[in-house]
Structure formats: structure tokens, C-alpha cells
C-alpha positions as CSV (number, residue, x, y, z in Angstrom):
1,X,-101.7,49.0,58.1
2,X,-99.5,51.1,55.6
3,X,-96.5,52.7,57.3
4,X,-98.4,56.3,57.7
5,X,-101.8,54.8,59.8
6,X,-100.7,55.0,62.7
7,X,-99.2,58.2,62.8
8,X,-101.9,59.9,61.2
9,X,-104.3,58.7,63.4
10,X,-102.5,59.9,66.8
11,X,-100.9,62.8,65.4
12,X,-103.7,64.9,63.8
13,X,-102.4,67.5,61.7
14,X,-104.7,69.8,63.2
15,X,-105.7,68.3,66.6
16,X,-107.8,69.4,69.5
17,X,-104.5,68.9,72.2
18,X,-105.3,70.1,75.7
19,X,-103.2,69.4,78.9
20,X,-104.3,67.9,82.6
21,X,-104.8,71.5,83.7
22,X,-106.2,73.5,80.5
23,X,-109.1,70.8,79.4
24,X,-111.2,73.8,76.5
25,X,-111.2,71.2,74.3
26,X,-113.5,68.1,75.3
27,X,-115.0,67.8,78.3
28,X,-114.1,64.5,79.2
29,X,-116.1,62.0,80.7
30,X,-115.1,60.6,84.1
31,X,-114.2,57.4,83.3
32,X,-111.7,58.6,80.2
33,X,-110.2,61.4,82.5
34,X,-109.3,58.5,84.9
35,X,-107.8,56.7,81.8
36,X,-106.1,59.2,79.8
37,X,-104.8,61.7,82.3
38,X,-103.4,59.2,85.1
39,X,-99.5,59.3,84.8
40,X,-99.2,56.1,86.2
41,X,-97.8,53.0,84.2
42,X,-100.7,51.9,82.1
43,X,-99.1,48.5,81.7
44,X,-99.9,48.6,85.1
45,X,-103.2,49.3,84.7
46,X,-103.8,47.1,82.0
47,X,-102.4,44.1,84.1
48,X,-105.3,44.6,86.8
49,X,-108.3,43.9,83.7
50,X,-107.0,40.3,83.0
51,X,-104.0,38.5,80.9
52,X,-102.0,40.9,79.4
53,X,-99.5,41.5,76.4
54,X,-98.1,43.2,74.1
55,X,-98.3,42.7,70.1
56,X,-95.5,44.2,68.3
57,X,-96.5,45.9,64.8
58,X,-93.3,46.9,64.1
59,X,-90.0,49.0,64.2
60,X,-88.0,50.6,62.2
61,X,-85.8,53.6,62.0
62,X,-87.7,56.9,60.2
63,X,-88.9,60.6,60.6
64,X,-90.8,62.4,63.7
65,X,-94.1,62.9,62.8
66,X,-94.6,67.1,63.4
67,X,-95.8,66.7,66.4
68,X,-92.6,64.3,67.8
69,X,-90.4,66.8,66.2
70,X,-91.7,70.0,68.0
71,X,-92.1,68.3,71.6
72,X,-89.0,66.3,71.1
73,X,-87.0,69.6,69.8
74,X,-85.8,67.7,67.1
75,X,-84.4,69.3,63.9
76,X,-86.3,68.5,60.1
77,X,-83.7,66.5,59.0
78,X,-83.6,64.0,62.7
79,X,-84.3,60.7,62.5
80,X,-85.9,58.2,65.5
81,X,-86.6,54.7,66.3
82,X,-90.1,53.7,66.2
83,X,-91.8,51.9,67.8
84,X,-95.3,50.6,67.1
85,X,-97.2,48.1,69.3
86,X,-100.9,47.0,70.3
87,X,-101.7,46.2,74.1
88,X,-103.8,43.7,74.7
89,X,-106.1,42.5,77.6
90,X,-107.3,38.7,78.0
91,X,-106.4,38.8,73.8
92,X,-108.3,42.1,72.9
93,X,-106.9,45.3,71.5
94,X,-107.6,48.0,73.9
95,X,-104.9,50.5,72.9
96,X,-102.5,51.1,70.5
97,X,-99.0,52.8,71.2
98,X,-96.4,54.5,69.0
99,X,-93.1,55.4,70.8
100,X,-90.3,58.0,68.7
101,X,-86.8,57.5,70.5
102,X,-84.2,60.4,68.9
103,X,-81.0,58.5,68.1
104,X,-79.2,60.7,70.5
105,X,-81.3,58.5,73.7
106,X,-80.1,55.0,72.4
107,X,-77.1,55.5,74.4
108,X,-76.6,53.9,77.9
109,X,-79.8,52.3,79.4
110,X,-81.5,53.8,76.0
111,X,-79.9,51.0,73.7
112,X,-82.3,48.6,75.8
113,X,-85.4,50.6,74.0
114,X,-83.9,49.0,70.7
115,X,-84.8,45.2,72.3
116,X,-87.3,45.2,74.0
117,X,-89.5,43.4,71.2
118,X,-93.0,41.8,73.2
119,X,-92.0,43.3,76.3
120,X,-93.9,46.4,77.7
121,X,-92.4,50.0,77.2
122,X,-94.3,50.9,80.8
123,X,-92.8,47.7,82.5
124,X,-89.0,49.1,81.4
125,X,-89.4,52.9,81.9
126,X,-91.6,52.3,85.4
127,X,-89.1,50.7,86.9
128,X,-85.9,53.6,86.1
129,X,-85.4,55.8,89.2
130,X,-84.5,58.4,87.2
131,X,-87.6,58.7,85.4
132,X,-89.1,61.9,84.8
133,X,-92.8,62.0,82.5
134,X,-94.1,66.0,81.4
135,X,-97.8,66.2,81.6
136,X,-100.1,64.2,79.4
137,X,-102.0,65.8,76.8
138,X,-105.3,64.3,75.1
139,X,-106.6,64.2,71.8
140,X,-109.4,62.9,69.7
141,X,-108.4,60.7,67.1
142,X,-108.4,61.3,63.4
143,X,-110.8,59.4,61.8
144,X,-110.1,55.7,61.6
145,X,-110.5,52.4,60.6
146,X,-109.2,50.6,63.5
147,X,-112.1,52.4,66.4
148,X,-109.7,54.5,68.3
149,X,-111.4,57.5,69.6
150,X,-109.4,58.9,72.4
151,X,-105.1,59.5,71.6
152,X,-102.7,60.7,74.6
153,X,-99.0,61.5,74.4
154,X,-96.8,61.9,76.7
155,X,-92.7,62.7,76.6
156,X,-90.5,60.8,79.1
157,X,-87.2,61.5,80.1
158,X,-84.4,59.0,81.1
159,X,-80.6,59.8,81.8
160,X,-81.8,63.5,80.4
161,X,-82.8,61.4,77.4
162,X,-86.6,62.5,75.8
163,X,-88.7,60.4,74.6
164,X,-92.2,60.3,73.2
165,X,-95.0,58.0,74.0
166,X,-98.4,58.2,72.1
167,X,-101.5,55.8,73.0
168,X,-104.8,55.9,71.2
169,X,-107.5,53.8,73.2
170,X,-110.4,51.8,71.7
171,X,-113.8,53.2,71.1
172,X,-115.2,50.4,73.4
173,X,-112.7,50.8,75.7
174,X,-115.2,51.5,78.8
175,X,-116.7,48.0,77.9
176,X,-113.8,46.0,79.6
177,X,-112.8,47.9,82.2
């Protein structure tokens, strides 16, 4: 995967976004509104379909895609750590995250999002009480060689510290729930 895949594919440069409350652009199916608007911890989720884990793909510190830069407020010149990971149930990738932390929220508790390496995002941010999540908004995909058909993101807040977590699902997704 070259260092742009990912991105591309859950940020689409011209993307059909549409929140919990304004749905215009897809009508969603049942069983992927349960999926990609419940605001829950998906690790959760995930953990209830069999053996869970998480593959790490990478991480590295670089630029905002356009779209982590607008609803992060970042400036064109800000920098973030990524974070790029697959989640995996009973060994099979179901969904694919990307997570942009702006330097500024790798202070306090946010240096832990630097080391968290195999461990779950959800299973660390879940369990803050200070957690606050803005609504989730949903997206097709961009075209892609990897079947993810469905993208959400979502920006956290921790110690009034953003965040922004993006998750594409698999295509066959419905097939192992």
C-alpha cells in the first residue's frame, strides 16, 4: 500500500459526506446504519463477532489529508501523527482505520496515542471519562483495491484535545456479522 492508499480511499476528494441526522446522500441499508452510525466503541463491537485484533500498517508523522485539516481546524502548514491500522475478526479484515492526532494533543494522556502499537484506539479512548465524540458522518469509498465500500469519520475529543478517527468497512462486511 503506497503511503497515499489509504487516505485517498477514506477521504474522497469530492465525497458524498452526510451526518446521523441529514442522511440525502445514500439511503443506507439497515444493517450498515446500525454499523456506521452507532457511536459506540466499535472495538467493542468487533469483540462480540469472535477473536479480535488489531494489525498495525503503520505510523509515521505527516500532513492532514483536506478533510483532517478542515474538521481538525488545522493550519496548511500542520503536521499529525498517523496512524494506520486493520481490525481484524477471528483473522479477517473487516475494517480499516486511519487516525490524524495534531501534535498539539500528544501532550498529557495524548503522548499514550504515540504507543499504543497493536493495541485498539477504541479500547484506550472508551475508557477516558472525559471523552467527548461529534457526530459520525458516512461516506462511500473511493474506488479501491482493497473492497472497502462504506468509510465513516468521526473527531474525538480528550483533555479538549481533537482528534480524527476514519474507518472504512469491507464490502462483505454483512457476511460475518
Amino acid at each position: 500500500m503506497n503511503s497515499n492508499t489509504l487516505k485517498h480511499i477514506l477521504h474522497p476528494q469530492v465525497p458524498a459526506w452526510s451526518t446521523r441526522n441529514r442522511l440525502a446522500a445514500y439511503s443506507l441499508a439497515e444493517f450498515w446504519q446500525d454499523w456506521l452510525l452507532d457511536s459506540g466503541s466499535l472495538t467493542a463491537r468487533l469483540k462480540g463477532l469472535g477473536t479480535f485484533r488489531v494489525s498495525l500498517l503503520r505510523e509515521f508523522h505527516g500532513s492532514p489529508s483536506q478533510l483532517e485539516r478542515q474538521r481538525l481546524k488545522l493550519s496548511a502548514q500542520a503536521r499529525v501523527w498517523v496512524r494506520e491500522v486493520v481490525l481484524r475478526v477471528n483473522d479477517r479484515p473487516l475494517v480499516y482505520a486511519r487516525t490524524a492526532i495534531p501534535h498539539a494533543t500528544l501532550t498529557g494522556r495524548g503522548k499514550r496515542l504515540q504507543s499504543l502499537g497493536d493495541r485498539s484506539l477504541g479500547s484506550y479512548l472508551f475508557a477516558q471519562p472525559d471523552l467527548q465524540r461529534q457526530p459520525l458522518i458516512v461516506s462511500h469509498c473511493n474506488p479501491n483495491t482493497l473492497a472497502l465500500e462504506w468509510c465513516r469519520h468521526s473527531v474525538f475529543t480528550l483533555e479538549q484535545k481533537a482528534l480524527m478517527v476514519s474507518e472504512a468497512f469491507v464490502s462483505d462486511f454483512p457476511d460475518y456479522c
